[in-house]
PQR file with spaces between the fields and no chain letter, atoms N, CA, C, O and H, PARSE charges and radii, in Angstrom:
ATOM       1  N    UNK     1      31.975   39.568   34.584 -0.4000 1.5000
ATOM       2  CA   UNK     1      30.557   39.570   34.315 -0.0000 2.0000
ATOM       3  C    UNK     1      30.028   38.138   34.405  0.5500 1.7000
ATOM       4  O    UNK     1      30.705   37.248   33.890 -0.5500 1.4000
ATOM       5  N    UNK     2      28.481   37.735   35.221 -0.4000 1.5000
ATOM       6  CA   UNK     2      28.249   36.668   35.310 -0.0000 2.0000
ATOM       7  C    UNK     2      27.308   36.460   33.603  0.5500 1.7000
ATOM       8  O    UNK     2      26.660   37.270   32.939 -0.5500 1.4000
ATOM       9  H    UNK     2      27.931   38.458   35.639  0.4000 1.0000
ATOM      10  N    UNK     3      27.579   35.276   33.428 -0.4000 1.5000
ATOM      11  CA   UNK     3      26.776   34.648   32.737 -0.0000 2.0000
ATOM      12  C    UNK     3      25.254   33.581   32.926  0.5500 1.7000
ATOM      13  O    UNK     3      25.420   32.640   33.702 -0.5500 1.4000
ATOM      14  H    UNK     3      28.105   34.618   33.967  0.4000 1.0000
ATOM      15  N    UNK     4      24.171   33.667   32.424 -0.4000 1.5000
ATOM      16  CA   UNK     4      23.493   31.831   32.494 -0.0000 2.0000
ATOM      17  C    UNK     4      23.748   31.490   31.272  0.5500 1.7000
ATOM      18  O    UNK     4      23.340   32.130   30.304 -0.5500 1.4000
ATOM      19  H    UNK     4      24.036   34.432   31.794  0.4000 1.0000
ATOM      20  N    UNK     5      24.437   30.464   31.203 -0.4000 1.5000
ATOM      21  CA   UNK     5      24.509   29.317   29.355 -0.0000 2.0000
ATOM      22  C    UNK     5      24.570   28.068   29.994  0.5500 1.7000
ATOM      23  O    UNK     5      24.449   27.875   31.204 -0.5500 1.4000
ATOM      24  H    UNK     5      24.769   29.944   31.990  0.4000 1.0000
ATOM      25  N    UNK     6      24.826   26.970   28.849 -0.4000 1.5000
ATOM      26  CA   UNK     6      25.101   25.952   29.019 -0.0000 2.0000
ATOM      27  C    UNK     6      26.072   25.233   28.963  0.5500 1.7000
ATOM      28  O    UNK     6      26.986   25.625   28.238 -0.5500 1.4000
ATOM      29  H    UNK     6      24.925   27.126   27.866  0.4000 1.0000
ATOM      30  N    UNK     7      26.182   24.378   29.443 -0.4000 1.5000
ATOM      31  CA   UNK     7      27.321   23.426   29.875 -0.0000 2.0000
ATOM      32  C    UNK     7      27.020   22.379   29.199  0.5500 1.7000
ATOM      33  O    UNK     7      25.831   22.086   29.076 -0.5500 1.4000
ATOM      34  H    UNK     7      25.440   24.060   30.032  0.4000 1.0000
ATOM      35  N    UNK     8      28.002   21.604   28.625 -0.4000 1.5000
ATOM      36  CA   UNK     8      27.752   20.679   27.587 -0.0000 2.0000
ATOM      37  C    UNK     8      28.097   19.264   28.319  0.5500 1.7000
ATOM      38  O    UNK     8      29.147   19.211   28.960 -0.5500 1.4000
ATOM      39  H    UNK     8      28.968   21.842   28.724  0.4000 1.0000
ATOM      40  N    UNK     9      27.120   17.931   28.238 -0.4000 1.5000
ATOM      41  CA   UNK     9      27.538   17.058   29.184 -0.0000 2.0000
ATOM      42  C    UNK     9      27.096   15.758   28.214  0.5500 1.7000
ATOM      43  O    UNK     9      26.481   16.118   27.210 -0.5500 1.4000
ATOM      44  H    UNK     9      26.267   17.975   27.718  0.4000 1.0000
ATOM      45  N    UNK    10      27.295   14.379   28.334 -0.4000 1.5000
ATOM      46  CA   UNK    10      26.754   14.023   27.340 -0.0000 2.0000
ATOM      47  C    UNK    10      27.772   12.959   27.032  0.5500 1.7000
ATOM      48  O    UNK    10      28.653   12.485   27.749 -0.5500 1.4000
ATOM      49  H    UNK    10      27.795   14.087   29.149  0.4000 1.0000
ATOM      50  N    UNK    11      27.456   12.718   25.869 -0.4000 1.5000
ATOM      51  CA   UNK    11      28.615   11.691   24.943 -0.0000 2.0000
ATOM      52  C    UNK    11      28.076   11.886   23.239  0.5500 1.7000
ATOM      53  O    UNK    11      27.004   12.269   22.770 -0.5500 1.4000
ATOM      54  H    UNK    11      26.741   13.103   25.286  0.4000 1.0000
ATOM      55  N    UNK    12      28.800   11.629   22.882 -0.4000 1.5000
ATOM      56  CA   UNK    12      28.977   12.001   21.070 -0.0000 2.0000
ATOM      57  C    UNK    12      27.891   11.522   20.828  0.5500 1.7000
ATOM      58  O    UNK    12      27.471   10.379   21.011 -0.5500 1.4000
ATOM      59  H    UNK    12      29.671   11.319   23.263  0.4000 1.0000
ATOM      60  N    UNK    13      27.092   13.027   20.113 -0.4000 1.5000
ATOM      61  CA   UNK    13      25.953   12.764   19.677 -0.0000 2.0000
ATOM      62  C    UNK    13      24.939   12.053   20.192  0.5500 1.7000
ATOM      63  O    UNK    13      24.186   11.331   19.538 -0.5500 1.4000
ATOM      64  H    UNK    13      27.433   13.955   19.964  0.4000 1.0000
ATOM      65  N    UNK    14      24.887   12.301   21.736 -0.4000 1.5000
ATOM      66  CA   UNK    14      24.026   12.277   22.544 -0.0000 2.0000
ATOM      67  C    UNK    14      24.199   13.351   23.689  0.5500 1.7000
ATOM      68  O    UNK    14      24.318   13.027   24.870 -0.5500 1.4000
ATOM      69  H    UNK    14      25.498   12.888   22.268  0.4000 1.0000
ATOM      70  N    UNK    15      24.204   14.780   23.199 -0.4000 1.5000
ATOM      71  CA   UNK    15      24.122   15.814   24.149 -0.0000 2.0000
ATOM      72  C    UNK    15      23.248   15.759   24.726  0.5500 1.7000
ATOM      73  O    UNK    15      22.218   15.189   24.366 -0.5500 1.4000
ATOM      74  H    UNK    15      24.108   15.044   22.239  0.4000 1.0000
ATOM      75  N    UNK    16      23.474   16.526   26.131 -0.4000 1.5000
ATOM      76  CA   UNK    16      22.571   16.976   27.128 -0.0000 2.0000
ATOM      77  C    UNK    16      23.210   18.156   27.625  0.5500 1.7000
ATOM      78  O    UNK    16      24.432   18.107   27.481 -0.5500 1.4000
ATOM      79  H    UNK    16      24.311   16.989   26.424  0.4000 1.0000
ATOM      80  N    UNK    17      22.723   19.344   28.236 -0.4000 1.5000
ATOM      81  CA   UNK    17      23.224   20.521   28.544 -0.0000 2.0000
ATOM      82  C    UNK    17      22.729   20.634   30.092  0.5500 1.7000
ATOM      83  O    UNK    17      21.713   20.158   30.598 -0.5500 1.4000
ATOM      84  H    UNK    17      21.731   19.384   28.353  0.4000 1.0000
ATOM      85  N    UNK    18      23.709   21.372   30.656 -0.4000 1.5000
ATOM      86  CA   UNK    18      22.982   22.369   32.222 -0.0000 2.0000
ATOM      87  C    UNK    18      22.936   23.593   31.743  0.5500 1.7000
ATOM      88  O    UNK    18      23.754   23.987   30.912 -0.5500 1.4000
ATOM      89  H    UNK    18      24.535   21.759   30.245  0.4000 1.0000
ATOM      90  N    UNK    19      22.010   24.302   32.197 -0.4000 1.5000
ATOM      91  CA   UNK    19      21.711   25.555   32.228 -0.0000 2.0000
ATOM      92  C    UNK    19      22.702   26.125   33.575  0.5500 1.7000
ATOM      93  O    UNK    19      22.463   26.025   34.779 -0.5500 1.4000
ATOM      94  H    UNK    19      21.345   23.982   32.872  0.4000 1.0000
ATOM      95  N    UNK    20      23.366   26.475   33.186 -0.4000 1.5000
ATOM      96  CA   UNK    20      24.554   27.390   34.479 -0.0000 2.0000
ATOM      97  C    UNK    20      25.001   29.142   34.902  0.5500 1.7000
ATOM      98  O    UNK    20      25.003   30.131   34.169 -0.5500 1.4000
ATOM      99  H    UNK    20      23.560   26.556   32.208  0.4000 1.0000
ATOM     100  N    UNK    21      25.224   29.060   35.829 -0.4000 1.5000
ATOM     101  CA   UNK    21      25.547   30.590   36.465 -0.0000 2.0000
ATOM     102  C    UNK    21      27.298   30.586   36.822  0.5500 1.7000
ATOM     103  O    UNK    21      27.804   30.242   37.890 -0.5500 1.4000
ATOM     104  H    UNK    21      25.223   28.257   36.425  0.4000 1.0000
ATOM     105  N    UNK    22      28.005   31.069   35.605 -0.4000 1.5000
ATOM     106  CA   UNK    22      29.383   30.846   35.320 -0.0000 2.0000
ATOM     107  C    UNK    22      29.857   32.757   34.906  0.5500 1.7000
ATOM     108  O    UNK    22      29.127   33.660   34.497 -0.5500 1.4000
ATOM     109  H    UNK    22      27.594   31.348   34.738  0.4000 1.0000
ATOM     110  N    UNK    23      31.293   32.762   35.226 -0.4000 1.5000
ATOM     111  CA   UNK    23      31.984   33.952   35.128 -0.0000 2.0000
ATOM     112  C    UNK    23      32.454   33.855   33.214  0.5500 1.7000
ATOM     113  O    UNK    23      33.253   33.110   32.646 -0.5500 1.4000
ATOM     114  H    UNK    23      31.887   32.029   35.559  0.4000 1.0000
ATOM     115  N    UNK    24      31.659   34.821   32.732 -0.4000 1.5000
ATOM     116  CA   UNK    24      31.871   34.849   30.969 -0.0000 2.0000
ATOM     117  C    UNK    24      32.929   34.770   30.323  0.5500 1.7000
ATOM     118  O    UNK    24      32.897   34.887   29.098 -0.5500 1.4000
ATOM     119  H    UNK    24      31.010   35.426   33.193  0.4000 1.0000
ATOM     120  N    UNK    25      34.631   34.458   31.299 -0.4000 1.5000
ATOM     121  CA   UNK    25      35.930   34.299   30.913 -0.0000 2.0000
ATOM     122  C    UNK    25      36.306   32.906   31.676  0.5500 1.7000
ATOM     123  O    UNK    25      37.462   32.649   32.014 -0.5500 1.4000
ATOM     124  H    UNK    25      34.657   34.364   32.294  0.4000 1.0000
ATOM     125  N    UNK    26      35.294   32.109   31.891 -0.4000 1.5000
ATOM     126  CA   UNK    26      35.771   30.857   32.336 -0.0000 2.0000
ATOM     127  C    UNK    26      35.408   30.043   31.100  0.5500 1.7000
ATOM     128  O    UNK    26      34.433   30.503   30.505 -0.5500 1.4000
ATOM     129  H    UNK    26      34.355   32.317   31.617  0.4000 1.0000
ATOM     130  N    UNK    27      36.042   28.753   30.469 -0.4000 1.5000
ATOM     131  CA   UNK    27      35.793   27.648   29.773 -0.0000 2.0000
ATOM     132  C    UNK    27      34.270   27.139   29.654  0.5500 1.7000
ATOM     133  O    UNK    27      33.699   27.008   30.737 -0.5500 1.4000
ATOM     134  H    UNK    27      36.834   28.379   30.952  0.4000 1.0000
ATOM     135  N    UNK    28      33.399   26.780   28.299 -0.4000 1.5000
ATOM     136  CA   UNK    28      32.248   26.329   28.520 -0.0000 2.0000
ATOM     137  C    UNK    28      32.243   25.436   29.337  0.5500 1.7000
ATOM     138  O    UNK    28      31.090   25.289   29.744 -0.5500 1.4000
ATOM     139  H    UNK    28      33.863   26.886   27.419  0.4000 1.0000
ATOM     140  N    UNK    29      32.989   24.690   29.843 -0.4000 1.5000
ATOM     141  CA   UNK    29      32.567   23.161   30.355 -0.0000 2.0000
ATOM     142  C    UNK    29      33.219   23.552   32.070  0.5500 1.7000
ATOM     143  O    UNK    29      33.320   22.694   32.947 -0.5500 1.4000
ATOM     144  H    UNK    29      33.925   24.809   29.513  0.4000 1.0000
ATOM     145  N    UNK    30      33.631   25.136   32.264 -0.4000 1.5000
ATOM     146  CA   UNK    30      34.703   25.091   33.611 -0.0000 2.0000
ATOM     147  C    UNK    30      33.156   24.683   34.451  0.5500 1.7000
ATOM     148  O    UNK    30      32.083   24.287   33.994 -0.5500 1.4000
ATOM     149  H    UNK    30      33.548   25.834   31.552  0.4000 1.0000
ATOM     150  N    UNK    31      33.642   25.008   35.989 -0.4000 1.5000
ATOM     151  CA   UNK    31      32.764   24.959   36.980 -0.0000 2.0000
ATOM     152  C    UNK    31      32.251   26.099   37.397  0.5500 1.7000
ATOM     153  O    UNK    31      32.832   27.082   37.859 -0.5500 1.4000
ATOM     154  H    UNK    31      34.513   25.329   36.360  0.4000 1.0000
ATOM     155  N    UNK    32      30.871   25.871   37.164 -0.4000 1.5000
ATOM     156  CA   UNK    32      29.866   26.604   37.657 -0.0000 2.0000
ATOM     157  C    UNK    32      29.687   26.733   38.904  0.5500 1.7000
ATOM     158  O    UNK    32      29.872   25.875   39.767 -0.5500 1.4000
ATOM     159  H    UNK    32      30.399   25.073   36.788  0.4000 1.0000
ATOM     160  N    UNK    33      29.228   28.086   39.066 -0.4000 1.5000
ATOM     161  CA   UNK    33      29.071   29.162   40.197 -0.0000 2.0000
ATOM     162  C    UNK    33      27.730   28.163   41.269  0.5500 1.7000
ATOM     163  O    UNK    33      27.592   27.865   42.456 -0.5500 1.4000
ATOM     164  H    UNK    33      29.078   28.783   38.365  0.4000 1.0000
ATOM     165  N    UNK    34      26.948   27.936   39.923 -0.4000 1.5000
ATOM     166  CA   UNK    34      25.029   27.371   40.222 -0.0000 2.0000
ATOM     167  C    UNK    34      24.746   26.976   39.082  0.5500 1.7000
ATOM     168  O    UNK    34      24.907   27.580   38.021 -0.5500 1.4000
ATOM     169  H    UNK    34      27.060   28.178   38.959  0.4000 1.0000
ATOM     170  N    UNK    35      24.230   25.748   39.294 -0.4000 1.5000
ATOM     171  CA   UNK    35      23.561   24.845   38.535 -0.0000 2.0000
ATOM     172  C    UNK    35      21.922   25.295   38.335  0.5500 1.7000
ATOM     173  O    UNK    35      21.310   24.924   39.336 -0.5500 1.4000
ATOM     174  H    UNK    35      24.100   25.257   40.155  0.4000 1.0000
ATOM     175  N    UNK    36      21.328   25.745   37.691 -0.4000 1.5000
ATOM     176  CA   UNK    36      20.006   26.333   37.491 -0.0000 2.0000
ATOM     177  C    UNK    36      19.336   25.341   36.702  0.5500 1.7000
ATOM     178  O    UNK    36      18.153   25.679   36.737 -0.5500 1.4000
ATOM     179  H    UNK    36      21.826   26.047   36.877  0.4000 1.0000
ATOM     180  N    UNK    37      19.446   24.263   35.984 -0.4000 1.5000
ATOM     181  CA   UNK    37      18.235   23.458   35.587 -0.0000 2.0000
ATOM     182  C    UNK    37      19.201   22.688   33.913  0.5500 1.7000
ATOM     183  O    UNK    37      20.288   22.966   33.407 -0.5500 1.4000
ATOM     184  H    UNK    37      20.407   23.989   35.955  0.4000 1.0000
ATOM     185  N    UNK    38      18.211   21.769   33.576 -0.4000 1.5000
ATOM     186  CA   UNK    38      19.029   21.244   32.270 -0.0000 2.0000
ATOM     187  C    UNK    38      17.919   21.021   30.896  0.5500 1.7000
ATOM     188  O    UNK    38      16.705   20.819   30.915 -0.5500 1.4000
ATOM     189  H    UNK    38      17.328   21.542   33.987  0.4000 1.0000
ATOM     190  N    UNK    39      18.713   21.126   29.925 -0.4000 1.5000
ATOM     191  CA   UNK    39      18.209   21.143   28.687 -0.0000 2.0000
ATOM     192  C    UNK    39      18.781   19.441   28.154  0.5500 1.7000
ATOM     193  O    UNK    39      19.899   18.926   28.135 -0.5500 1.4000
ATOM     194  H    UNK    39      19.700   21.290   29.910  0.4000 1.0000
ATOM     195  N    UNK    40      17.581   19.007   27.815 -0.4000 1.5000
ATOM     196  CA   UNK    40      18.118   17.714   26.891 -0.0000 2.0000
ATOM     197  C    UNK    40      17.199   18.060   25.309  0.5500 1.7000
ATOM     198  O    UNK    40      15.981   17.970   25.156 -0.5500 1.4000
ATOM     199  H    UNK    40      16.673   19.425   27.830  0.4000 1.0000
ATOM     200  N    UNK    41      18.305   18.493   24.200 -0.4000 1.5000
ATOM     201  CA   UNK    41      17.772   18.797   23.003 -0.0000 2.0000
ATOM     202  C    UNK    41      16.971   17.530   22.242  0.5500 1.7000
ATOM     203  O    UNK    41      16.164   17.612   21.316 -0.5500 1.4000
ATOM     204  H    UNK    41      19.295   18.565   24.325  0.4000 1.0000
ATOM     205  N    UNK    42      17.517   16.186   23.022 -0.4000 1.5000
ATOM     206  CA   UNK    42      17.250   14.847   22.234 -0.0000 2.0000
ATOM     207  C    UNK    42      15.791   14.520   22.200  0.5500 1.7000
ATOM     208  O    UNK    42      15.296   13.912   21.251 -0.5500 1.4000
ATOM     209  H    UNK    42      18.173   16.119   23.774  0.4000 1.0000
ATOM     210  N    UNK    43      15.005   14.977   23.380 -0.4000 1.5000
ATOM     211  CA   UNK    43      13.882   14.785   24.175 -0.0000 2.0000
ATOM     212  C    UNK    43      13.078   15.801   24.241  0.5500 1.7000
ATOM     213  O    UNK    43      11.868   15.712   24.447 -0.5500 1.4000
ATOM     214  H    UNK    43      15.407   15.471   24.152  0.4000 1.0000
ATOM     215  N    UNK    44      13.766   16.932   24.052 -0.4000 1.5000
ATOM     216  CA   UNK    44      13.329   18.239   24.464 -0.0000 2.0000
ATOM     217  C    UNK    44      12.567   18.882   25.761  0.5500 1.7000
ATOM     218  O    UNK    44      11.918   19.906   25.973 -0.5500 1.4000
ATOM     219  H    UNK    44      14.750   17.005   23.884  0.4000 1.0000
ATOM     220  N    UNK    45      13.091   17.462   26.703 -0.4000 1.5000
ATOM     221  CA   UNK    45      12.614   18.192   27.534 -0.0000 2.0000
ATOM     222  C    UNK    45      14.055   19.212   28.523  0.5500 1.7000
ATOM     223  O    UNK    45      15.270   19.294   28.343 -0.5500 1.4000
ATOM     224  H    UNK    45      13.618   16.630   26.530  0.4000 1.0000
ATOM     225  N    UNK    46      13.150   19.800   29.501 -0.4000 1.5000
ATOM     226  CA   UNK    46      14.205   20.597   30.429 -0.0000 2.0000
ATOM     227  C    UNK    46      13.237   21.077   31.522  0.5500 1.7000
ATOM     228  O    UNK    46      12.018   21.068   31.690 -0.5500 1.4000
ATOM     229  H    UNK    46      12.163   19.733   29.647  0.4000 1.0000
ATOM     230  N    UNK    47      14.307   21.496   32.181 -0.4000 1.5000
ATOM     231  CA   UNK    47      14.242   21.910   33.999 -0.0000 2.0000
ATOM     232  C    UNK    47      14.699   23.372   34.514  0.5500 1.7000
ATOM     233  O    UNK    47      15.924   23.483   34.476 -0.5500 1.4000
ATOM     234  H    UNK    47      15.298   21.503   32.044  0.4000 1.0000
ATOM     235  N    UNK    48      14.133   24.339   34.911 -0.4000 1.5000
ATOM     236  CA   UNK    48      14.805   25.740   34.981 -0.0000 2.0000
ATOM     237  C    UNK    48      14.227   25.807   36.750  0.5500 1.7000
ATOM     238  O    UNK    48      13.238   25.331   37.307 -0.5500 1.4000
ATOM     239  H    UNK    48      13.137   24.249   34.941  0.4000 1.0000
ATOM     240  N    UNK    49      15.034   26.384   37.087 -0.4000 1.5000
ATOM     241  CA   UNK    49      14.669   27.100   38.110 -0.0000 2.0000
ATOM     242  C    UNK    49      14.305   28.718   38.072  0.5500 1.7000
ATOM     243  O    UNK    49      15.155   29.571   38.327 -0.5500 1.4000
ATOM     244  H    UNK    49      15.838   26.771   36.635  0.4000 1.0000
ATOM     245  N    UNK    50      13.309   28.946   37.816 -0.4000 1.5000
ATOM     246  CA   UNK    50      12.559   30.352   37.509 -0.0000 2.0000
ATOM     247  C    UNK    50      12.911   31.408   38.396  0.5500 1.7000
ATOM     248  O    UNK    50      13.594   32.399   38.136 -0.5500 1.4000
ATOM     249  H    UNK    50      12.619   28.253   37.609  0.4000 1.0000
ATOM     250  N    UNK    51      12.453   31.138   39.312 -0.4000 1.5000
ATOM     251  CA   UNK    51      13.371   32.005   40.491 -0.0000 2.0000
ATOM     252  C    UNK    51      14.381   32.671   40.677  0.5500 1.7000
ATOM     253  O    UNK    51      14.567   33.865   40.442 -0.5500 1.4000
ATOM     254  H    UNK    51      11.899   30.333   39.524  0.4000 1.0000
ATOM     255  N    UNK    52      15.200   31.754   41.195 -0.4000 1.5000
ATOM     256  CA   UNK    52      16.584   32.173   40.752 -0.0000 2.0000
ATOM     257  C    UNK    52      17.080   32.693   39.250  0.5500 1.7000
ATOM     258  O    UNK    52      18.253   33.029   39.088 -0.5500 1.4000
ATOM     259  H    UNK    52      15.049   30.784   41.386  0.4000 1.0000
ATOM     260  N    UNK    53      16.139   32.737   38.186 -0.4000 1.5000
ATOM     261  CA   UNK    53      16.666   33.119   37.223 -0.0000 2.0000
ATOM     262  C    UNK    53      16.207   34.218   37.241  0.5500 1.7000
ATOM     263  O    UNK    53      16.982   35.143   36.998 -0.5500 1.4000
ATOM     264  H    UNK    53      15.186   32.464   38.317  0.4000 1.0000
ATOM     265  N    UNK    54      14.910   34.491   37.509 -0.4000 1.5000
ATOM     266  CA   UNK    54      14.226   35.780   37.855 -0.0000 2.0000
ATOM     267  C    UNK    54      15.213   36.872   38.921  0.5500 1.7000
ATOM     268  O    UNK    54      15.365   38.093   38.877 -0.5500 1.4000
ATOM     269  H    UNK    54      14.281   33.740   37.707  0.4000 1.0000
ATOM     270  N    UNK    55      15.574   36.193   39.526 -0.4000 1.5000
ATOM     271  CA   UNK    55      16.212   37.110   40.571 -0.0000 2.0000
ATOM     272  C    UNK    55      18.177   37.881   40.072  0.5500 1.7000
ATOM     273  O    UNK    55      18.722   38.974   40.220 -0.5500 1.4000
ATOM     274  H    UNK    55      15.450   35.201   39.562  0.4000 1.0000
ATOM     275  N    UNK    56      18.551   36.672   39.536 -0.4000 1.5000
ATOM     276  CA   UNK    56      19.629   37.341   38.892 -0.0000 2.0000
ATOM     277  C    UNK    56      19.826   37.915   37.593  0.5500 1.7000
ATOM     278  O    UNK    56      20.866   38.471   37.241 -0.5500 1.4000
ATOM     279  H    UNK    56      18.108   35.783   39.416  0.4000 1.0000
ATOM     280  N    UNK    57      18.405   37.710   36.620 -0.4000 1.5000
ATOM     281  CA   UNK    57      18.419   39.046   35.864 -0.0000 2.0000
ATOM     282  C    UNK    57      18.096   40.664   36.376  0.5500 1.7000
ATOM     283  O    UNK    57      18.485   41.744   35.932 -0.5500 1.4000
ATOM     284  H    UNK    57      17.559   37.258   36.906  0.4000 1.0000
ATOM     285  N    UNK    58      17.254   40.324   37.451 -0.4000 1.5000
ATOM     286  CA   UNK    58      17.771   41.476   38.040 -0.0000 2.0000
ATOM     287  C    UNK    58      18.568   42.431   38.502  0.5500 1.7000
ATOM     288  O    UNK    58      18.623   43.658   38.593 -0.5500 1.4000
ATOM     289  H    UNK    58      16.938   39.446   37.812  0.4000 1.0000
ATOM     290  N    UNK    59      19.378   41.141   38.856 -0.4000 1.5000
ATOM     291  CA   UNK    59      20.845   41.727   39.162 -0.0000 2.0000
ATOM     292  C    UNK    59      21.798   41.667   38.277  0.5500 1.7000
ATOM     293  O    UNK    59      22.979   41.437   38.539 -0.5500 1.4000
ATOM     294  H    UNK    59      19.334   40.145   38.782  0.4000 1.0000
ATOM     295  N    UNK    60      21.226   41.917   36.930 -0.4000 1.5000
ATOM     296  CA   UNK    60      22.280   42.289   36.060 -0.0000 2.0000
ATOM     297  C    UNK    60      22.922   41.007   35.436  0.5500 1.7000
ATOM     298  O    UNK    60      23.880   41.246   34.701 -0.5500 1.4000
ATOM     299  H    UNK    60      20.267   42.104   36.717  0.4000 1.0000
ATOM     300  N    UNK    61      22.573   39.671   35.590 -0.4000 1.5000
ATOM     301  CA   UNK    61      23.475   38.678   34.779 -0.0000 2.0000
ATOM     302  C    UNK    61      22.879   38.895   33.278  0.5500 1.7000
ATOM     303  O    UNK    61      21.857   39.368   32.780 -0.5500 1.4000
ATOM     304  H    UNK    61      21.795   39.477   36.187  0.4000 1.0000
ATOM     305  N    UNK    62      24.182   38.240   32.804 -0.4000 1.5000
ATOM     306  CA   UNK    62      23.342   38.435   31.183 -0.0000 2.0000
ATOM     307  C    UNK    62      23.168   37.005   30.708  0.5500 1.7000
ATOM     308  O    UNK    62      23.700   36.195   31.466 -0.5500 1.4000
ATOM     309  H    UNK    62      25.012   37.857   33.209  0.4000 1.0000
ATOM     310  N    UNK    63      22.480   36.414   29.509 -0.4000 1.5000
ATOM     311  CA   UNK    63      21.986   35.343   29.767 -0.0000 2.0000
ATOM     312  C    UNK    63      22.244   35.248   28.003  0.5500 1.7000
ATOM     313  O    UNK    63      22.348   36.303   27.377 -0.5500 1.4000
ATOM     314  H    UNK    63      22.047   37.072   28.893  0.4000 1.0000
ATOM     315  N    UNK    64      22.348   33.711   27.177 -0.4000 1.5000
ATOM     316  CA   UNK    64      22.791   33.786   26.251 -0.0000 2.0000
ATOM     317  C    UNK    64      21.707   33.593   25.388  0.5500 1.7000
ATOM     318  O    UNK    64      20.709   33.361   26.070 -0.5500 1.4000
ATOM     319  H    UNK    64      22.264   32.854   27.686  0.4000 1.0000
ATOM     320  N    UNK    65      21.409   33.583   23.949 -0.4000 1.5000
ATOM     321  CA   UNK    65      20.495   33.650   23.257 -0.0000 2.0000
ATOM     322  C    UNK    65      19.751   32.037   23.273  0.5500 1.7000
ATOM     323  O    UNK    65      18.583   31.803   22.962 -0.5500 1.4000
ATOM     324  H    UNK    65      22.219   33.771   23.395  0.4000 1.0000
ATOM     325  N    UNK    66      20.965   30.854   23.805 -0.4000 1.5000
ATOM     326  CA   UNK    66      20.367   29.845   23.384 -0.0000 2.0000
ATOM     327  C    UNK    66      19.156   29.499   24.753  0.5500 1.7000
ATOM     328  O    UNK    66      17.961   29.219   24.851 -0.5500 1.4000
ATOM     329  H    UNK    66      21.914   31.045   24.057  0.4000 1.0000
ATOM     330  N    UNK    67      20.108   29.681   25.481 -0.4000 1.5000
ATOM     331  CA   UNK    67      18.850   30.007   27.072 -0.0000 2.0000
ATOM     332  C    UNK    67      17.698   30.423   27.418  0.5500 1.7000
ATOM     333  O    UNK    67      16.782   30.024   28.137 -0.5500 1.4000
ATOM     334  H    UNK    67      21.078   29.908   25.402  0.4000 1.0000
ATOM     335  N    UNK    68      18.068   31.893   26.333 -0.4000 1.5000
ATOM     336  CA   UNK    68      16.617   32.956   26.621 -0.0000 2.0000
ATOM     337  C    UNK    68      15.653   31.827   25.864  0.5500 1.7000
ATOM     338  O    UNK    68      14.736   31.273   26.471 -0.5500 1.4000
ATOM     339  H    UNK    68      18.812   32.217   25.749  0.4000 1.0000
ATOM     340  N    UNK    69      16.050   31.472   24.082 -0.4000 1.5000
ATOM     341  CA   UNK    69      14.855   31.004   23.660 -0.0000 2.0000
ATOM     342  C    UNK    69      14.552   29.866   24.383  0.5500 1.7000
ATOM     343  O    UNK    69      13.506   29.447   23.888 -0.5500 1.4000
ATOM     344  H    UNK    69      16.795   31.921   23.589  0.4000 1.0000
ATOM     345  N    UNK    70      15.110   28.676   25.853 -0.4000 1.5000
ATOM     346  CA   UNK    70      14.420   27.843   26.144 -0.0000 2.0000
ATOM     347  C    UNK    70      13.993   28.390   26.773  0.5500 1.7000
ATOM     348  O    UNK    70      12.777   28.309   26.601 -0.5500 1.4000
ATOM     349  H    UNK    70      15.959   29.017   26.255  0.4000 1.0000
ATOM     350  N    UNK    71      14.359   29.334   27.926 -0.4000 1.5000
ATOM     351  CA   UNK    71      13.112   29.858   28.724 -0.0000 2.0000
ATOM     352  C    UNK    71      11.966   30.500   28.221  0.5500 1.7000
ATOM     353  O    UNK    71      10.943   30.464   28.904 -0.5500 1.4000
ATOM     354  H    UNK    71      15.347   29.399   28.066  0.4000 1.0000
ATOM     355  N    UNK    72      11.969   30.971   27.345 -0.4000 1.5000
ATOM     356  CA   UNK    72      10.698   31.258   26.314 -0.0000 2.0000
ATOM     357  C    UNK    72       9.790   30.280   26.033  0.5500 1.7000
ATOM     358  O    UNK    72       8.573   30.385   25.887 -0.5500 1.4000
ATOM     359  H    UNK    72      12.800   31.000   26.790  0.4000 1.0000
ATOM     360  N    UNK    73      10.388   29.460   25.979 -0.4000 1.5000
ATOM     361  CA   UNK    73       9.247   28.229   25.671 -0.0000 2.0000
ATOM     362  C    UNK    73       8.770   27.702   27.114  0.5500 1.7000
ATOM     363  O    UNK    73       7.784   27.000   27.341 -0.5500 1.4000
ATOM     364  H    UNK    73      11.378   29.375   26.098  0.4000 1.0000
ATOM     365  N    UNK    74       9.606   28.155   27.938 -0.4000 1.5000
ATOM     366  CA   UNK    74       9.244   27.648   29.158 -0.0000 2.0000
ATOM     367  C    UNK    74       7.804   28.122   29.726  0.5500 1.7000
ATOM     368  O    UNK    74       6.935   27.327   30.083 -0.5500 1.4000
ATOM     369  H    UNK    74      10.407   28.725   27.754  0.4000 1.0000
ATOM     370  N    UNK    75       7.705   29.203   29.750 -0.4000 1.5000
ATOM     371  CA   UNK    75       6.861   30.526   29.464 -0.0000 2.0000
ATOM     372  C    UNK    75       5.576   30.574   29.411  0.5500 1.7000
ATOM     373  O    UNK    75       4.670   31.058   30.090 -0.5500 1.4000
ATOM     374  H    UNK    75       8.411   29.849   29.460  0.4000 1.0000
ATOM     375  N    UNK    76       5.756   29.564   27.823 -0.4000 1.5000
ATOM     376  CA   UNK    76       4.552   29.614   27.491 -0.0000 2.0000
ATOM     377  C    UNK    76       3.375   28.456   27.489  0.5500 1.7000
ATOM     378  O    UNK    76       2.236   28.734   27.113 -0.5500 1.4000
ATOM     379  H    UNK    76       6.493   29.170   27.272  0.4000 1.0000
């Protein structure tokens, strides 16, 4: 099953995340399928590619709670 979550990148206590298109039995940090956009919690800002996210919930990826709520804000 595909996943979108994040990928954790960064240095101690200075996270930054990618938003990624990864297989849900690979490692948080393995390699991603597609890179779809990034979350920096420090700044709050971030980058999605809508599209492509639009298009593979269609097709059934499932997407994790911390994701949905940034794209929610994305949204709005």
């Amino acid at each position: 099953m595909l996943k979108i979550r994040l990928k954790r990148l960064g240095r101690k206590k200075k996270p930054f995340y990618r938003i990624i298109l990864i297989d849900s039995r690979k490692k948080r940090d393995g390699k991603a399928i597609k890179e779809i956009g990034f979350y920096n919690p420090l700044s709050k800002s971030h980058q999605l590619d809508i599209r492509t996210i639009d298009k593979k919930l269609t097709q059934g990826v499932q997407i994790t709670k911390t994701v949905k709520d940034i794209i929610s804000k994305y949204y709005k």
